[in-house]
mmCIF file of the N, C-alpha and C atoms, coordinates in Angstrom:
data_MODEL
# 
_entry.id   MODEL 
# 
loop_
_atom_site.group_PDB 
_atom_site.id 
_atom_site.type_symbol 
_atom_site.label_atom_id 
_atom_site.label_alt_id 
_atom_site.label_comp_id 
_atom_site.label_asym_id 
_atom_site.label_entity_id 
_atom_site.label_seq_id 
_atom_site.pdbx_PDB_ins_code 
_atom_site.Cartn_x 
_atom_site.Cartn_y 
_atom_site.Cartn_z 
_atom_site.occupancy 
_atom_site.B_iso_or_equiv 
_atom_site.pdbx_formal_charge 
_atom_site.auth_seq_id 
_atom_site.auth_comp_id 
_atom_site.auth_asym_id 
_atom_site.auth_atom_id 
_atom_site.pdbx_PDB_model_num 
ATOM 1   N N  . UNK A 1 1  ? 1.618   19.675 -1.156  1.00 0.00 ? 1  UNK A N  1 
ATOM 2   C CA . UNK A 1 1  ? 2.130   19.092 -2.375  1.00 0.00 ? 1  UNK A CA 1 
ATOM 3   C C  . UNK A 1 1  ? 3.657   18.985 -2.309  1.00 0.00 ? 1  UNK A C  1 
ATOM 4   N N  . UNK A 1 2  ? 4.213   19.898 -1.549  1.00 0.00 ? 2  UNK A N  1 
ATOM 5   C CA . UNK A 1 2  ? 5.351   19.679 -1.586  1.00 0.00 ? 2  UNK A CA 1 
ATOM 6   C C  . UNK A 1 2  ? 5.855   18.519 -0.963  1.00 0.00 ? 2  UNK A C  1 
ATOM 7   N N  . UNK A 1 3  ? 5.481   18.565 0.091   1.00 0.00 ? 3  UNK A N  1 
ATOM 8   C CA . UNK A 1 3  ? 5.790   17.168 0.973   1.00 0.00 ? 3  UNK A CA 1 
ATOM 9   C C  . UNK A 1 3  ? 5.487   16.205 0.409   1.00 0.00 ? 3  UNK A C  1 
ATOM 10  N N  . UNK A 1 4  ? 4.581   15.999 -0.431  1.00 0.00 ? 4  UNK A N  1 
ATOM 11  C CA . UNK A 1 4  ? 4.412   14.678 -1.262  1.00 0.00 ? 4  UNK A CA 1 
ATOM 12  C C  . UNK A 1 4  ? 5.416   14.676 -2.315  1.00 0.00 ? 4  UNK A C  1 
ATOM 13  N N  . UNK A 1 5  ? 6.048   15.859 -3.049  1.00 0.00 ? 5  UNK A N  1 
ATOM 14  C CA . UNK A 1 5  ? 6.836   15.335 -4.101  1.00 0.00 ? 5  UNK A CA 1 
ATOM 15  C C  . UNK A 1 5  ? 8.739   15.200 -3.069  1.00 0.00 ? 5  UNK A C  1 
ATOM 16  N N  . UNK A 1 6  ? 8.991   15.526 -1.735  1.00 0.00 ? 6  UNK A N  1 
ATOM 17  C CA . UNK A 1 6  ? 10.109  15.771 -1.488  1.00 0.00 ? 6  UNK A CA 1 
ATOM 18  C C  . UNK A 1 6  ? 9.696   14.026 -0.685  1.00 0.00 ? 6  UNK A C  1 
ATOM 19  N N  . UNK A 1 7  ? 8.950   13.623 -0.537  1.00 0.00 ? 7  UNK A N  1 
ATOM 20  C CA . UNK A 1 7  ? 8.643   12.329 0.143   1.00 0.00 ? 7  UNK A CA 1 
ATOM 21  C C  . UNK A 1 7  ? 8.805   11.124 -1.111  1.00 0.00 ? 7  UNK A C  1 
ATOM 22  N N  . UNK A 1 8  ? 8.207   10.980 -2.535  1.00 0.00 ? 8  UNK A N  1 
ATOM 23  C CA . UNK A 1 8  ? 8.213   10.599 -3.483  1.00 0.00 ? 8  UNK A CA 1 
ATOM 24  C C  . UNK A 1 8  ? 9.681   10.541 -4.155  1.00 0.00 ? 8  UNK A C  1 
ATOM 25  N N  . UNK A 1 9  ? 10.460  11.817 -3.966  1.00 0.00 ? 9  UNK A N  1 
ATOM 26  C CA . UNK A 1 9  ? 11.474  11.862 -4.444  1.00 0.00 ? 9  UNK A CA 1 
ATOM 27  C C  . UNK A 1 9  ? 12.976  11.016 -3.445  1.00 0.00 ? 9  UNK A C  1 
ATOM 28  N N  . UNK A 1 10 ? 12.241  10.632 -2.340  1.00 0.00 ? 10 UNK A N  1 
ATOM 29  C CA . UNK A 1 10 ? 13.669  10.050 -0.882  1.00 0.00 ? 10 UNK A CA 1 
ATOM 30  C C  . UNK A 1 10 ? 13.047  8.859  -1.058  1.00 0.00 ? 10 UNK A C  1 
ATOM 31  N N  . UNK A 1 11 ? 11.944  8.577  -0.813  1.00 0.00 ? 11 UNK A N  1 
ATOM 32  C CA . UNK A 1 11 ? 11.137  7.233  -0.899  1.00 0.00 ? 11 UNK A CA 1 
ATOM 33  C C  . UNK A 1 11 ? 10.674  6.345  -1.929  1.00 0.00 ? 11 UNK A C  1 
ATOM 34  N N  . UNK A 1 12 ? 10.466  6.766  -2.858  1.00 0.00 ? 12 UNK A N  1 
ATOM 35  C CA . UNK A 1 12 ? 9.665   6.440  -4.320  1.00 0.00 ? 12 UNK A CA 1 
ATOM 36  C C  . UNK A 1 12 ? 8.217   6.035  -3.693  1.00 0.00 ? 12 UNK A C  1 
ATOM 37  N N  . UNK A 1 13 ? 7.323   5.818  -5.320  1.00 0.00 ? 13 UNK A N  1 
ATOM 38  C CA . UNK A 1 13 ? 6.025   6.077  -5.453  1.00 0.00 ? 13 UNK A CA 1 
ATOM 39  C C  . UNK A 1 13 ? 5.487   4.892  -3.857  1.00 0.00 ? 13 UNK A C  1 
ATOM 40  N N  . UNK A 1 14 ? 4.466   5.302  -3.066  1.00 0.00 ? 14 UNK A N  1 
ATOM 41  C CA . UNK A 1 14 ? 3.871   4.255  -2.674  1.00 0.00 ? 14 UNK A CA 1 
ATOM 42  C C  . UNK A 1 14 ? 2.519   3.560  -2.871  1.00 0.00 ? 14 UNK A C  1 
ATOM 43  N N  . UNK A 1 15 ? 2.302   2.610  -2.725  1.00 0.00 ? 15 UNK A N  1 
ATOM 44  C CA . UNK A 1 15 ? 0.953   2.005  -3.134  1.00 0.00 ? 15 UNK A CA 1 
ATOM 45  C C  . UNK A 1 15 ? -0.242  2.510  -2.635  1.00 0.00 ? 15 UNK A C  1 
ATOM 46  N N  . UNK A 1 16 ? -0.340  2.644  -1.442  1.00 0.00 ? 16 UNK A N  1 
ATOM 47  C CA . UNK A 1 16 ? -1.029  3.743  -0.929  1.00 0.00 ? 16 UNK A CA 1 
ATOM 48  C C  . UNK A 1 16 ? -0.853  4.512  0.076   1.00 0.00 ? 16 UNK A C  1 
ATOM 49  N N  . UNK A 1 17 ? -1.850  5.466  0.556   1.00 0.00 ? 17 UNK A N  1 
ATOM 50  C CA . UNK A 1 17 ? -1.307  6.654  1.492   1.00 0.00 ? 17 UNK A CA 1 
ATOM 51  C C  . UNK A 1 17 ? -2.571  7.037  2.392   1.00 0.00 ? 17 UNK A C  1 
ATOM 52  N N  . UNK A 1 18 ? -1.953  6.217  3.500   1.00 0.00 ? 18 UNK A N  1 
ATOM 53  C CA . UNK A 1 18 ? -3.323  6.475  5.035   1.00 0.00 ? 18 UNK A CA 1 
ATOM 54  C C  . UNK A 1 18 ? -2.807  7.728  5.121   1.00 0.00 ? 18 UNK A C  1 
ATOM 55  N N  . UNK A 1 19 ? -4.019  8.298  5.797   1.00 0.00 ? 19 UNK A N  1 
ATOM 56  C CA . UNK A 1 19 ? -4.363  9.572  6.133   1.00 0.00 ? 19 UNK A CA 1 
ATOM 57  C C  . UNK A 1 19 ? -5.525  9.863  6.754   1.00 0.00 ? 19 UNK A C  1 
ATOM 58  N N  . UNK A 1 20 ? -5.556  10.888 7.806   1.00 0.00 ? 20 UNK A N  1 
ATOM 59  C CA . UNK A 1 20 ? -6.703  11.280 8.685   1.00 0.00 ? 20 UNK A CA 1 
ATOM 60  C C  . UNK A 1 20 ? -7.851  11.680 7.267   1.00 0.00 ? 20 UNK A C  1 
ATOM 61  N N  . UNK A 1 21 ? -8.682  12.486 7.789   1.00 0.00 ? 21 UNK A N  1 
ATOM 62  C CA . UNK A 1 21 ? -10.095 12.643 7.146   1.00 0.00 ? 21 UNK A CA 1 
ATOM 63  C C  . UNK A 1 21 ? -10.000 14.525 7.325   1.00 0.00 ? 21 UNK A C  1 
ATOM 64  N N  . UNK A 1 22 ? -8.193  15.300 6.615   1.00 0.00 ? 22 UNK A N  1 
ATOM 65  C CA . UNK A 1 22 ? -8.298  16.781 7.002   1.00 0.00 ? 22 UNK A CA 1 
ATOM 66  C C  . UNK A 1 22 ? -8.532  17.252 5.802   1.00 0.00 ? 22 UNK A C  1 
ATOM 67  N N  . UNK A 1 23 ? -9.191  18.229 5.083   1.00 0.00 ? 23 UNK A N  1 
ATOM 68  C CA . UNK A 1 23 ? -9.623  18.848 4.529   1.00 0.00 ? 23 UNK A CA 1 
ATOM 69  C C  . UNK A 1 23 ? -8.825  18.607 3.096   1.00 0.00 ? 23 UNK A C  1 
ATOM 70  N N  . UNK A 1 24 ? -7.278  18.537 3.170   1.00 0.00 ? 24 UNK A N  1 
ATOM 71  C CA . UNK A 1 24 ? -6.683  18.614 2.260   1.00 0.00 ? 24 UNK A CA 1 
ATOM 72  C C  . UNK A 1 24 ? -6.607  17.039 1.502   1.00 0.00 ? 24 UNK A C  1 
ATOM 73  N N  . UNK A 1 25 ? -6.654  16.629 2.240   1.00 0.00 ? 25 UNK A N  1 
ATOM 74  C CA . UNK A 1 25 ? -7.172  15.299 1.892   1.00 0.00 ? 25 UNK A CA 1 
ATOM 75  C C  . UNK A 1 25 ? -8.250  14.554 1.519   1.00 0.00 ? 25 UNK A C  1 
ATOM 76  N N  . UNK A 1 26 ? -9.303  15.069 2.356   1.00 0.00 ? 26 UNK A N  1 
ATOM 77  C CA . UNK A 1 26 ? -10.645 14.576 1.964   1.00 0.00 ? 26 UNK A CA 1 
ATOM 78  C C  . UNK A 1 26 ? -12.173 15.740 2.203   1.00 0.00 ? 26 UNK A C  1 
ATOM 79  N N  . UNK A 1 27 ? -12.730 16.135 1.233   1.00 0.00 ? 27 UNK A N  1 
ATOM 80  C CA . UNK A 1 27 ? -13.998 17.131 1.683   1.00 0.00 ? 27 UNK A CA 1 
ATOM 81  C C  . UNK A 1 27 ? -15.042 16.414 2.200   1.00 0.00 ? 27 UNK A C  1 
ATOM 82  N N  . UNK A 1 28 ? -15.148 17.048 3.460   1.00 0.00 ? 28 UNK A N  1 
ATOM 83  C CA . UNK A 1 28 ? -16.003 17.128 4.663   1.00 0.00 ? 28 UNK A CA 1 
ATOM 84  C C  . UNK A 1 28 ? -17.326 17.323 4.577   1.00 0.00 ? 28 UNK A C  1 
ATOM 85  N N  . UNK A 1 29 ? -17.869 17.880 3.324   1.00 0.00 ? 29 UNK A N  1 
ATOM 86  C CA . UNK A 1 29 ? -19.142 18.467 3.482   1.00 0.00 ? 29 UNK A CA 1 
ATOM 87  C C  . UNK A 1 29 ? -20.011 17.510 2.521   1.00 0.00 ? 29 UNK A C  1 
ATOM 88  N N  . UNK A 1 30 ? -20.957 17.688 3.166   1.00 0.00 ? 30 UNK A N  1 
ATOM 89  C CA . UNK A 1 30 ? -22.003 16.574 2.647   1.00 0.00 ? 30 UNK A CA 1 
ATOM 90  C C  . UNK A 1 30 ? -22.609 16.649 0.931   1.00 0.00 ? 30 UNK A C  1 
ATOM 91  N N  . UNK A 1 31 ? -22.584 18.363 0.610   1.00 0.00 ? 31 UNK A N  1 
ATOM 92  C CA . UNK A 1 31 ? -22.688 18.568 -0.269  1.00 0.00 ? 31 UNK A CA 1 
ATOM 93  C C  . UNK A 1 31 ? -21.850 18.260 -1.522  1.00 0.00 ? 31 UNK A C  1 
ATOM 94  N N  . UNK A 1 32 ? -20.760 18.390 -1.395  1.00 0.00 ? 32 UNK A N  1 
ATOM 95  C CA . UNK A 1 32 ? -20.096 18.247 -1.884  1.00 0.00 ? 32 UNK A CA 1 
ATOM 96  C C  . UNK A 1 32 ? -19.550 16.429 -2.191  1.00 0.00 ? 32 UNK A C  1 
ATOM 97  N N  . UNK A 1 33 ? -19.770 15.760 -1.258  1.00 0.00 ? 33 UNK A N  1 
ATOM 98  C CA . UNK A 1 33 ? -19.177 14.206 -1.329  1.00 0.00 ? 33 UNK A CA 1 
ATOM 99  C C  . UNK A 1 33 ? -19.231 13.542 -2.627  1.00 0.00 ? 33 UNK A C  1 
ATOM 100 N N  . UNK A 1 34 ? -18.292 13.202 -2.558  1.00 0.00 ? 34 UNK A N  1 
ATOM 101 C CA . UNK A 1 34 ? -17.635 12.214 -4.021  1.00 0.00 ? 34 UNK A CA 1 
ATOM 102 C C  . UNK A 1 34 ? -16.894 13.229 -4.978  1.00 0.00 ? 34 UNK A C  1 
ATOM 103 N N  . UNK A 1 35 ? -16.655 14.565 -4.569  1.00 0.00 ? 35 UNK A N  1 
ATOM 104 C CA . UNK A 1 35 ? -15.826 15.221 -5.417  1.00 0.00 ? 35 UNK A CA 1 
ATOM 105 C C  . UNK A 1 35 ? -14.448 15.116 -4.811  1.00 0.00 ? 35 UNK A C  1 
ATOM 106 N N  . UNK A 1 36 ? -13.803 15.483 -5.624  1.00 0.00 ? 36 UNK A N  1 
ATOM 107 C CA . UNK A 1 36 ? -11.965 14.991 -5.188  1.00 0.00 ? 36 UNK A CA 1 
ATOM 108 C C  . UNK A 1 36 ? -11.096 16.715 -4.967  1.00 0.00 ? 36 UNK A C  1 
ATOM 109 N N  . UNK A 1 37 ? -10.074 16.427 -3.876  1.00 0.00 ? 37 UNK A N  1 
ATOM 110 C CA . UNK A 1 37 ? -9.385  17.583 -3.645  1.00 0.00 ? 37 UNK A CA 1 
ATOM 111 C C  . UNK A 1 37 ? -8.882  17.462 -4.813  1.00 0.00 ? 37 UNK A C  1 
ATOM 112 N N  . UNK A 1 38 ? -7.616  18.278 -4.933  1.00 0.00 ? 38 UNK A N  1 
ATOM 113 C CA . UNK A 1 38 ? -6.482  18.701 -5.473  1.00 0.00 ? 38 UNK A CA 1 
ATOM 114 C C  . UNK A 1 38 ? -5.273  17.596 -5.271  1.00 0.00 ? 38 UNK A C  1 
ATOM 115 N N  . UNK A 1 39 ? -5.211  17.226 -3.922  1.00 0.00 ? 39 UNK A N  1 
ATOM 116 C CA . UNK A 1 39 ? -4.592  16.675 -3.792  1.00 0.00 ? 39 UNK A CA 1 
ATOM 117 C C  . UNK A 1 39 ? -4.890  15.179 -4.118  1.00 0.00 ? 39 UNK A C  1 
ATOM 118 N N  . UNK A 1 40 ? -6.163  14.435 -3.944  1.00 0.00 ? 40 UNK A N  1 
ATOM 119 C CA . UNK A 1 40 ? -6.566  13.510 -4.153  1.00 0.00 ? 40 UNK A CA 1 
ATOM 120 C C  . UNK A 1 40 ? -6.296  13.296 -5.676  1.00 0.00 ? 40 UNK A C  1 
ATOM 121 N N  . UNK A 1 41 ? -6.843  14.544 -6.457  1.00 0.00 ? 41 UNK A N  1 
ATOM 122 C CA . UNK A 1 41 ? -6.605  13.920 -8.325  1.00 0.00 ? 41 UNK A CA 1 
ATOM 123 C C  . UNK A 1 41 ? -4.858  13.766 -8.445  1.00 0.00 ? 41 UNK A C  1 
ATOM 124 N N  . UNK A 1 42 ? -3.954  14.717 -7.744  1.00 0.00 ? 42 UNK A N  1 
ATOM 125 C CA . UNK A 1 42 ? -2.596  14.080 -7.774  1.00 0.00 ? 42 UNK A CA 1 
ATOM 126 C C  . UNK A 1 42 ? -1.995  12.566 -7.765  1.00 0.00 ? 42 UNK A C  1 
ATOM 127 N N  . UNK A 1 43 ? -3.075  12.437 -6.379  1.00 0.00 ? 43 UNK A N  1 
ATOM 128 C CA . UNK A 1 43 ? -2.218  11.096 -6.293  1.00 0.00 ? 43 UNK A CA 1 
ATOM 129 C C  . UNK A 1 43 ? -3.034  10.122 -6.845  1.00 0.00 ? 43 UNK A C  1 
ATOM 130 N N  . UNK A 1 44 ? -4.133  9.733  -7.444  1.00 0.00 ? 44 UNK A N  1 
ATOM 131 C CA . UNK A 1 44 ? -4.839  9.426  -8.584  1.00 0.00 ? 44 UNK A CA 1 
ATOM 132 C C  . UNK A 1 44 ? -3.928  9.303  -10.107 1.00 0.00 ? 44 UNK A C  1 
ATOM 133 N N  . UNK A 1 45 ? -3.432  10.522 -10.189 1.00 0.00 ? 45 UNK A N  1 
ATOM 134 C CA . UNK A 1 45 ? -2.067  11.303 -11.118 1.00 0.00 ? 45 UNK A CA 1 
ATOM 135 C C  . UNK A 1 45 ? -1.270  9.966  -11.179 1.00 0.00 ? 45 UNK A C  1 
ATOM 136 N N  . UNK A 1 46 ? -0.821  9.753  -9.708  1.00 0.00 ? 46 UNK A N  1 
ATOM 137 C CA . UNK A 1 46 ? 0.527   9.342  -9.454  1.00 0.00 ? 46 UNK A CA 1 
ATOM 138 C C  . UNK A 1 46 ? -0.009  7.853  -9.300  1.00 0.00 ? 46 UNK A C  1 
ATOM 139 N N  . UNK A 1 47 ? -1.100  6.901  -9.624  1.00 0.00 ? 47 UNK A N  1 
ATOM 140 C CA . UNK A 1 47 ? -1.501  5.735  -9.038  1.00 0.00 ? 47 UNK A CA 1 
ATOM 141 C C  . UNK A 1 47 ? -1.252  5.449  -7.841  1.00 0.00 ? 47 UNK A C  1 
ATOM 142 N N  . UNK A 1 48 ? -1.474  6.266  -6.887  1.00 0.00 ? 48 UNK A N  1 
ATOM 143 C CA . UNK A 1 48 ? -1.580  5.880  -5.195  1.00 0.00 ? 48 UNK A CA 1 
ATOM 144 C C  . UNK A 1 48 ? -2.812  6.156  -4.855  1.00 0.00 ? 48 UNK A C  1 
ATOM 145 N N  . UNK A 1 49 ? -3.302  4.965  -3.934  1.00 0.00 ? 49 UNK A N  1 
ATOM 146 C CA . UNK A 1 49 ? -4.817  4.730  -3.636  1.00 0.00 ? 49 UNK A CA 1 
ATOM 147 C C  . UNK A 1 49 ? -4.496  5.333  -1.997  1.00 0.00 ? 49 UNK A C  1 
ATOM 148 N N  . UNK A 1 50 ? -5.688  6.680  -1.970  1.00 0.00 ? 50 UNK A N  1 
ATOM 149 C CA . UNK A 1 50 ? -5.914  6.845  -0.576  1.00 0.00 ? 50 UNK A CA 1 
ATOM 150 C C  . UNK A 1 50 ? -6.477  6.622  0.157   1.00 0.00 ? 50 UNK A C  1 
ATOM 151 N N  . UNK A 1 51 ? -6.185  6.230  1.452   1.00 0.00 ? 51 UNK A N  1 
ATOM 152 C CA . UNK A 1 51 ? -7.198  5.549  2.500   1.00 0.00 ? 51 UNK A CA 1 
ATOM 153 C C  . UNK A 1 51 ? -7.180  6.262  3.618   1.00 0.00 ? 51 UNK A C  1 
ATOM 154 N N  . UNK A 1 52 ? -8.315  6.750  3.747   1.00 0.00 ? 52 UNK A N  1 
ATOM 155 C CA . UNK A 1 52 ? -8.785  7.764  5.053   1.00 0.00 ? 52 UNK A CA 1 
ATOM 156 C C  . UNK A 1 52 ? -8.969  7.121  6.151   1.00 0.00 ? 52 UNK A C  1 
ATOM 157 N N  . UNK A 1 53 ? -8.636  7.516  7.383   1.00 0.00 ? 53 UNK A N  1 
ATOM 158 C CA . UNK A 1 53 ? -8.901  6.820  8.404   1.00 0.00 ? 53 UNK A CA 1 
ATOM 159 C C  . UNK A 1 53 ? -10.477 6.984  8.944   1.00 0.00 ? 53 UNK A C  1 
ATOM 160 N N  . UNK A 1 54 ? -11.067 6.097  9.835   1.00 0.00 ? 54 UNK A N  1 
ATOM 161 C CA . UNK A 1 54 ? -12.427 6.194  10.060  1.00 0.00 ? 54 UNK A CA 1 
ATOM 162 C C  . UNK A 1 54 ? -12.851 7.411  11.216  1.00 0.00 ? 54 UNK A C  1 
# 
């Protein structure tokens, strides 16, 4: 989180934000799918659409 607000704060908001498929970003488990990290409802928060890589 930090890195997103010290990145937000040099850069301003971006439209969206690629990213691998790591934990903090996206849950892995089958059970769980379609629920959102922490970090995901942030940037939801912040209107930035995330896009996981395949």
């Amino acid at each position: 989180m930090r890195l997103l607000i010290d990145y937000l704060i040099q850069h301003g908001r971006p439209v969206v934000l690629y990213s691998d498929r790591h934990s903090i970003v996206s849950i892995n488990l089958l059970e769980h799918e379609g629920e959102m990290t922490q970090f995901n409802r942030a940037l939801k928060t912040l209107d930035i659409k995330p896009i996981s890589a395949p």
